[in-house]
VEXLUM-602962 format. One record per residue (C-alpha): chain; x, y, z; residue in one letter. Coordinates in Angstrom, 1 decimal. Layout:
<balos>
A	X	Y	Z	a
...
</balos>
This chain:
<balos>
A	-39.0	22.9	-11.9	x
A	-39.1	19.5	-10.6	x
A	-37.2	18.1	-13.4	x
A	-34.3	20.5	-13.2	x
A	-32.1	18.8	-10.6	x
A	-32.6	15.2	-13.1	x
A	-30.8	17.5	-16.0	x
A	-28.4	19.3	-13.8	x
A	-27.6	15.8	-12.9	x
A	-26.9	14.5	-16.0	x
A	-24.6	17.2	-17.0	x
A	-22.9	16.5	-14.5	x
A	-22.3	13.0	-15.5	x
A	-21.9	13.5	-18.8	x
A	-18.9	16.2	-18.1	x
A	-16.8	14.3	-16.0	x
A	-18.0	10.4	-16.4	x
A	-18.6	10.4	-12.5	x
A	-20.7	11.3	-10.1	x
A	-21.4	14.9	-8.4	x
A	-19.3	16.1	-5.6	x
A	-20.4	16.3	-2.3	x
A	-20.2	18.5	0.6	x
A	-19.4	16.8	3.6	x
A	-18.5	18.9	7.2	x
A	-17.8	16.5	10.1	x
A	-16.4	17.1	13.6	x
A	-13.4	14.7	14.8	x
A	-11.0	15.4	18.0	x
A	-12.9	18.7	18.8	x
A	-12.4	20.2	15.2	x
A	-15.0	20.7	12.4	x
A	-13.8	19.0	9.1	x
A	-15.3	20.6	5.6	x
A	-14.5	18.4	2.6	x
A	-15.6	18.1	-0.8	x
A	-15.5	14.7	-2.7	x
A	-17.0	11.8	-4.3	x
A	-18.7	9.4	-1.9	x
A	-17.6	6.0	-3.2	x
A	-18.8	3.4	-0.4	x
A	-21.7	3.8	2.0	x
A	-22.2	1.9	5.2	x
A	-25.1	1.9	8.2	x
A	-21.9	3.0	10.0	x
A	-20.6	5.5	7.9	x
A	-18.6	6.4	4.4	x
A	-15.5	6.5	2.8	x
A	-15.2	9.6	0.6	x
A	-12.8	10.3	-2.1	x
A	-11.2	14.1	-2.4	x
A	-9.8	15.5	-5.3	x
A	-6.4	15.6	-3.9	x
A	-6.3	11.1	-3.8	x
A	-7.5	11.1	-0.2	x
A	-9.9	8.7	1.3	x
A	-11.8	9.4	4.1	x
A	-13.6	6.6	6.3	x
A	-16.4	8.8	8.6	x
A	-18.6	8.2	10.8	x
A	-21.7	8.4	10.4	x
A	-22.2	9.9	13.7	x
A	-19.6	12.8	12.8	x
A	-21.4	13.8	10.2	x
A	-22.9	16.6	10.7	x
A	-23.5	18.2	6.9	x
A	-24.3	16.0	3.9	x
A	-24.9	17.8	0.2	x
A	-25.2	16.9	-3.2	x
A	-23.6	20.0	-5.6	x
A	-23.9	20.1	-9.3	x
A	-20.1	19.9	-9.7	x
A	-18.9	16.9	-11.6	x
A	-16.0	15.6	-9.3	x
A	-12.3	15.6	-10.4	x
A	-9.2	14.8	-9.2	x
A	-6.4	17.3	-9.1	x
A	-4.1	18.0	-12.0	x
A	-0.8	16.7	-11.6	x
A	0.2	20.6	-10.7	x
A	-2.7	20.7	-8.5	x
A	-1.4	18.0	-6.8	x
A	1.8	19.2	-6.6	x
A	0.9	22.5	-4.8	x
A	-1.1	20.2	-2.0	x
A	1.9	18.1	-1.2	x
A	4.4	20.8	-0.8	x
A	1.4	22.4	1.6	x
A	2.1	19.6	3.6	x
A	5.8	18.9	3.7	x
A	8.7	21.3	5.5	x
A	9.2	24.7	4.2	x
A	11.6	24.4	0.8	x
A	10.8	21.4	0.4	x
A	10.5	20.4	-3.7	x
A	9.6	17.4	-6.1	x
A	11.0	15.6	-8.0	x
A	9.0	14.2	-11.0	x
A	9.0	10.7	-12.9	x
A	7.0	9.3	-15.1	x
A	4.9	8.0	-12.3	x
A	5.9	9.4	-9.3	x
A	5.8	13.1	-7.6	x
A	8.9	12.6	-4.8	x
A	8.5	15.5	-2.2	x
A	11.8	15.9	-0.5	x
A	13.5	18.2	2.2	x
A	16.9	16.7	1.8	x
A	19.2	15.9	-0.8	x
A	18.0	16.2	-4.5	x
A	20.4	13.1	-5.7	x
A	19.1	10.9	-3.0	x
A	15.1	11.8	-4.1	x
A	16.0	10.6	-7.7	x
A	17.6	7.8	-5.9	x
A	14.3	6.6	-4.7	x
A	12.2	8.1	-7.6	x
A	14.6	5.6	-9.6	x
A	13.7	2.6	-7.4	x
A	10.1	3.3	-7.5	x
A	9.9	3.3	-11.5	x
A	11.9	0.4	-11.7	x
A	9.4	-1.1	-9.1	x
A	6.1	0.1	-10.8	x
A	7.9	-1.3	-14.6	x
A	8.4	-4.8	-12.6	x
A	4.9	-4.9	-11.4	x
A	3.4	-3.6	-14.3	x
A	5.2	-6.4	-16.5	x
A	4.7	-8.9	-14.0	x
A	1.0	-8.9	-13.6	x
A	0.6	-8.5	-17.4	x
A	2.8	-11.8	-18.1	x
A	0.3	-13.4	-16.1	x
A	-2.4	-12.0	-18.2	x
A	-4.3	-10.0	-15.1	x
A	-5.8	-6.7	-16.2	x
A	-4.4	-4.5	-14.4	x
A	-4.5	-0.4	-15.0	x
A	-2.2	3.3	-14.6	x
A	-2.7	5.0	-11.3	x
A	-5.0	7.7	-12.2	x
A	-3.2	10.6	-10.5	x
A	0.7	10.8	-10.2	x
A	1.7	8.0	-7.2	x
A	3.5	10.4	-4.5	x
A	6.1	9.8	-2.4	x
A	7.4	11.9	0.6	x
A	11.0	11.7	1.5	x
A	12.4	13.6	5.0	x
A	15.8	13.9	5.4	x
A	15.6	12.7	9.0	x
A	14.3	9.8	11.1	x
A	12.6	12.9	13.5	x
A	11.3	14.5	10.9	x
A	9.6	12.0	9.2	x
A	8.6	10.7	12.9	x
A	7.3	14.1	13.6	x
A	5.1	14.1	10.2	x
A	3.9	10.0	10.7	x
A	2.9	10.8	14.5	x
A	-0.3	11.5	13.4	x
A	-1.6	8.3	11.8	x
A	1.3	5.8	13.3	x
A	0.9	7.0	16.8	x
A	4.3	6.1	18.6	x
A	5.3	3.4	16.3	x
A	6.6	6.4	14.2	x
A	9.8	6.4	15.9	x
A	10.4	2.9	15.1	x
A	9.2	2.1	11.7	x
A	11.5	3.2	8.2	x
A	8.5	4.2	6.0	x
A	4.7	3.4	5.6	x
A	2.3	2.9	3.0	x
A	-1.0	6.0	4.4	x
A	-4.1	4.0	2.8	x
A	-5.7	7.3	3.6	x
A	-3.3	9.6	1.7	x
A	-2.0	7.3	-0.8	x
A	1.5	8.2	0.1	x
A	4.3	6.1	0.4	x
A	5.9	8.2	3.4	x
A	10.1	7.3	4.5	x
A	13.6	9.5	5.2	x
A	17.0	9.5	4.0	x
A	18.5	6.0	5.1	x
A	21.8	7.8	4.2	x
A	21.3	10.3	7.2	x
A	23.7	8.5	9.6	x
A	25.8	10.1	7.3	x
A	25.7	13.5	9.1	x
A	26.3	16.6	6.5	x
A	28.1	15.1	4.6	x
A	24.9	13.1	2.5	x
A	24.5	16.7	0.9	x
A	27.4	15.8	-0.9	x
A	26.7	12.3	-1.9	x
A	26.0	11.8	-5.6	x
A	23.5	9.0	-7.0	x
A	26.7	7.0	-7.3	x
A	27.8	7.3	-3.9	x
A	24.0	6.5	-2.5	x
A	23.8	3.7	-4.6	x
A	27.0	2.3	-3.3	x
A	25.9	3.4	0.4	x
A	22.6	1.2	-0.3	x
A	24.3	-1.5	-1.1	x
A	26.3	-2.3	2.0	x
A	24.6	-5.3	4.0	x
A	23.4	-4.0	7.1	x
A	20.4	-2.2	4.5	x
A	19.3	-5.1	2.9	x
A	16.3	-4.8	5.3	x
A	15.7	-1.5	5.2	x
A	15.6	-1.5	1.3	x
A	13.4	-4.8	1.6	x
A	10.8	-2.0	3.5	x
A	10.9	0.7	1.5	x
A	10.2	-1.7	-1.5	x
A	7.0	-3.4	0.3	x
A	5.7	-0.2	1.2	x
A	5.7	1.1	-2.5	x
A	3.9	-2.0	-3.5	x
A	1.5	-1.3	-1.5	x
A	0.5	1.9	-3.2	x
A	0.8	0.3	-6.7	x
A	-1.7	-2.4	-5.5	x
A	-4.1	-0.2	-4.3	x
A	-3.4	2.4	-7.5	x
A	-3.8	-0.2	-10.2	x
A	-7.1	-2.0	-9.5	x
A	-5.1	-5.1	-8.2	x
A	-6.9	-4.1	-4.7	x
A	-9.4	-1.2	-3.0	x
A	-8.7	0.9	-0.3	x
A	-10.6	0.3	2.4	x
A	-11.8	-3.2	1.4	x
A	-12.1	-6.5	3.8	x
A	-9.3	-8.3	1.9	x
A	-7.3	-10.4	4.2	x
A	-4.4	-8.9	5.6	x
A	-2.1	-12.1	5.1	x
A	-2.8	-11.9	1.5	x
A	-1.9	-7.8	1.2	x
A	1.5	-8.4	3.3	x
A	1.9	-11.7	1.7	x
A	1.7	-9.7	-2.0	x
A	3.8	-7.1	-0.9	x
A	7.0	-9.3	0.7	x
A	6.7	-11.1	-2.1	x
A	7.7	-8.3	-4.3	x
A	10.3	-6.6	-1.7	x
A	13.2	-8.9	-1.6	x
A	16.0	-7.0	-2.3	x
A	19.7	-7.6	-4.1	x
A	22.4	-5.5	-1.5	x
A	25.1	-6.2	-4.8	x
A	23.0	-4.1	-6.9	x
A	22.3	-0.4	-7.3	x
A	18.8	-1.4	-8.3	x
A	18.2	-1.8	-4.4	x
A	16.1	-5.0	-5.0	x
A	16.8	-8.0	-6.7	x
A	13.1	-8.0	-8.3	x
A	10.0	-10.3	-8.3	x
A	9.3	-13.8	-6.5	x
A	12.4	-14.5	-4.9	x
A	13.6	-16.1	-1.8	x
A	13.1	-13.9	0.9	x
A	15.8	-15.3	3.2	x
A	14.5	-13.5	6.8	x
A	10.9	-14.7	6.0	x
A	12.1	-18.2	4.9	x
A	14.1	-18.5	8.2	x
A	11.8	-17.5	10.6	x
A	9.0	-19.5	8.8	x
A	11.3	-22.7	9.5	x
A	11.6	-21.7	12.9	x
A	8.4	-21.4	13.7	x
A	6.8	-24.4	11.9	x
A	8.9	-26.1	14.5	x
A	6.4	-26.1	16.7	x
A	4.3	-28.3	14.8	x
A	1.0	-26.3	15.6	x
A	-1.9	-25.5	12.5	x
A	-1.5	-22.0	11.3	x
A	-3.5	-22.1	8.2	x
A	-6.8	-21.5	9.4	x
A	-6.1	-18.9	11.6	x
A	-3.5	-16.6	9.3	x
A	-6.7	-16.8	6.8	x
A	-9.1	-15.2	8.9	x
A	-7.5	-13.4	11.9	x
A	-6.4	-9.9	11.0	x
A	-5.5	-9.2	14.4	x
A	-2.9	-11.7	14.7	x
A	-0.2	-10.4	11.8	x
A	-0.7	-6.7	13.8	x
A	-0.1	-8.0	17.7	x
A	3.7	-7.4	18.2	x
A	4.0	-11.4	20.3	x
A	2.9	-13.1	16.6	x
A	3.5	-11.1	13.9	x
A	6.8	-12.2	12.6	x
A	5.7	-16.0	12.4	x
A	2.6	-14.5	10.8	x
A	4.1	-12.5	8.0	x
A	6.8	-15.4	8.0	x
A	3.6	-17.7	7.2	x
A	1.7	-15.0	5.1	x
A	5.2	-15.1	2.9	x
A	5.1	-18.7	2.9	x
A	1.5	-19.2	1.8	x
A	2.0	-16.1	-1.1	x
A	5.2	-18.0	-2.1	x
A	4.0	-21.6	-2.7	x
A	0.5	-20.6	-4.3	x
A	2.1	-18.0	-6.4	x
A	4.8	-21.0	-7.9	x
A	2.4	-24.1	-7.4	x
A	-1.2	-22.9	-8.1	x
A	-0.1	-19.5	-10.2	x
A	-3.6	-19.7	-11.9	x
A	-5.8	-21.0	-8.9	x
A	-3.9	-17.6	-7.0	x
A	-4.3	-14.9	-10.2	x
A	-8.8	-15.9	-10.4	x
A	-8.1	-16.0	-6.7	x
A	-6.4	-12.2	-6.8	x
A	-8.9	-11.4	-9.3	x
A	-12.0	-12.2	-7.1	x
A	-10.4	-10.0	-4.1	x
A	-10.2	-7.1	-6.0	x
A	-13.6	-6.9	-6.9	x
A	-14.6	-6.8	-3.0	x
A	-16.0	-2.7	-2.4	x
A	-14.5	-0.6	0.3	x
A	-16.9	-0.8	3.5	x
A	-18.2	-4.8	2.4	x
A	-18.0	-6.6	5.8	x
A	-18.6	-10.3	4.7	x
A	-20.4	-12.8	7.4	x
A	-18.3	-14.8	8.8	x
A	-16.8	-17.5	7.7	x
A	-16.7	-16.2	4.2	x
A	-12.6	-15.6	3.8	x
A	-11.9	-19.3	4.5	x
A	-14.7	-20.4	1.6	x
A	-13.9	-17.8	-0.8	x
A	-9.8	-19.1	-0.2	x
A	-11.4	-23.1	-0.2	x
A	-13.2	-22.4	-3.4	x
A	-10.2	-21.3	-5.1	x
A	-7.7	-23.7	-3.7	x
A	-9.4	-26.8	-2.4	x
A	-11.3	-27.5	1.0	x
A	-8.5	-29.4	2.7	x
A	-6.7	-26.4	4.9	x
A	-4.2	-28.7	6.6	x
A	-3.4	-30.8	3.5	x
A	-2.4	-27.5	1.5	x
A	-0.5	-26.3	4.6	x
A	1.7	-29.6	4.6	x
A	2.3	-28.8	1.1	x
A	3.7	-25.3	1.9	x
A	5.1	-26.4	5.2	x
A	7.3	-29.5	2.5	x
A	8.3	-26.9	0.4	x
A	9.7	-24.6	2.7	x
A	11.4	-26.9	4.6	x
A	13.3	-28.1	1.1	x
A	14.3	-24.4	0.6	x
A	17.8	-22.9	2.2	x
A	17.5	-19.4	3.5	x
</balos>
């Protein structure tokens, strides 16, 4: 008997290529959590474990209060799996809309959902092509990327409340690195009723007006967020710097207000990040140093704008200066596991082995260039 759990093992393996599920129950805010999953990262402080329906979830290891192996091979859900477990979770009547890619959940107009599920394949075919000119292996989400589209600022305020606390009401959409959603509302809704009778046509024109080249700039930076973390380029739940995520995704986000594409595509100016960049670099004070190892410092309200200004700025000038330094540099961060906590120090040498030791000489180089561009 002793051998039997080895071969039930190695079924198990052998069926799905992965590991056996576990059963995981765990008590949070009062409530008793039952899950099944693949753990994928352990820590002494707890693990991050992967459901069939693309959810991670970090826990405690003090909330765990039931751990066990099963003989089940784990799998993710089928795409119509998937489907039923998003619609469980958006309004009643909602539907979805489906791409080649993409699953759009929506509770308001269908042409505005194929409106966004246009602008996200156009996305994923930019950064798909992009990263493959550059010759970095990159690789297909391996369940259907979902988006979740409320037809009002309350409603999706009333759905994000959860995980964004009270910046819900002020934010346009989010990237969930623990649903994989990319969660936002109908920009059109100032509309009143009458954005049930808008056509593609009409929403594209809507878009384009210039008063949403910012809001179109975050729904765009938000969906590259979930194609970096979908395509290997980064892991959820890994310590990768934060300046280099945000950095990645403005770069991608800037977006064309005379086009019905809703983004003008890959590696262009950003013209609110390049101005705000020049106004802060009038003060003359080192940034560098700190924007490579201080997380907290692009989240704190009184320094994030310089910061992502300066996380833009850094992205911007490696990406056209140092394209091959930055793609071994990209490379080398994506290999980091979720729940890794580096010593210290080891961002800054792990950015000074791929780009020189001389912080403040590189940062006078991006700090020349941006000064020579015009917003």
């Amino acid at each position: 008997m002793r051998f039997v759990p080895i071969l039930v093992a190695s079924i198990c393996l052998l069926a799905a290529s992965a590991a056996c599920a576990d059963e995981i129950t765990f008590e949070r805010d009062g409530q008793q959590i039952n899950l099944s999953g693949q753990v994928i990262a352990t820590h002494e402080a707890g693990i991050v474990l992967h459901t069939p329906d693309g959810k991670m979830w970090p826990i405690q290891q003090d909330e765990i209060t039931n751990r066990k192996r099963t003989t089940d091979p784990f799998r993710l859900q089928t795409k119509q799996e998937l489907i039923e477990t998003v619609l469980s979770e958006m309004p009643p009547g909602s539907q979805v809309y489906e791409t080649a890619h993409y699953l759009v959940a929506y509770n308001t107009s269908r042409p505005y959902a194929q409106w966004v599920a246009g602008m996200l394949e156009r996305l994923h075919r930019g950064f798909t092509s992009y990263w493959s000119q550059r010759g970095v292996t990159i690789h297909e989400p391996k369940q259907p990327l979902v988006a979740l589209v409320f037809d009002n600022q309350d409603n999706f305020a009333n759905y994000a409340q959860a995980e964004l606390g009270d910046a819900a009401k002020s934010v346009i959409g989010f990237y969930s690195m623990h649903t994989n959603y990319v969660v936002m509302f109908d920009l059109t809704g100032g509309a009143g009723d009458s954005r049930r009778n808008l056509g593609i046509r009409d929403i594209q024109r809507f878009m384009s007006r210039p008063d949403f080249q910012w809001s179109l700039a975050t729904i765009v930076h938000e969906a590259t967020h979930q194609l970096a973390f979908n395509s290997g380029v980064q892991q959820r739940f890994a310590d990768v710097p934060l300046w280099f995520s945000e950095g990645l995704a403005i770069y991608f986000e800037t977006p064309d207000v005379s086009s019905s594409r809703g983004w003008r595509g890959i590696g262009q100016i950003s013209k609110p990040r390049l101005g705000q960049f020049q106004k802060a670099a009038r003060g003359g004070q080192p940034f560098l140093p700190d924007l490579l190892s201080n997380d907290d410092s692009l989240r704190k309200a009184a320094t994030a704008l310089d910061r992502y200004s300066q996380a833009w700025a850094v992205t911007y000038f490696l990406q056209k200066r140092m394209p091959d330094e930055y793609d071994a540099y990209l490379t080398e961060l994506s290999q980091i596991a979720p729940l890794n906590d580096p010593p210290e120090g080891a961002r800054i040498k792990m950015f000074q082995k791929h780009f020189g030791a001389d912080l403040l000489q590189l940062e006078s180089e991006v700090r020349e260039m941006m000064s020579g561009l015009r917003p």
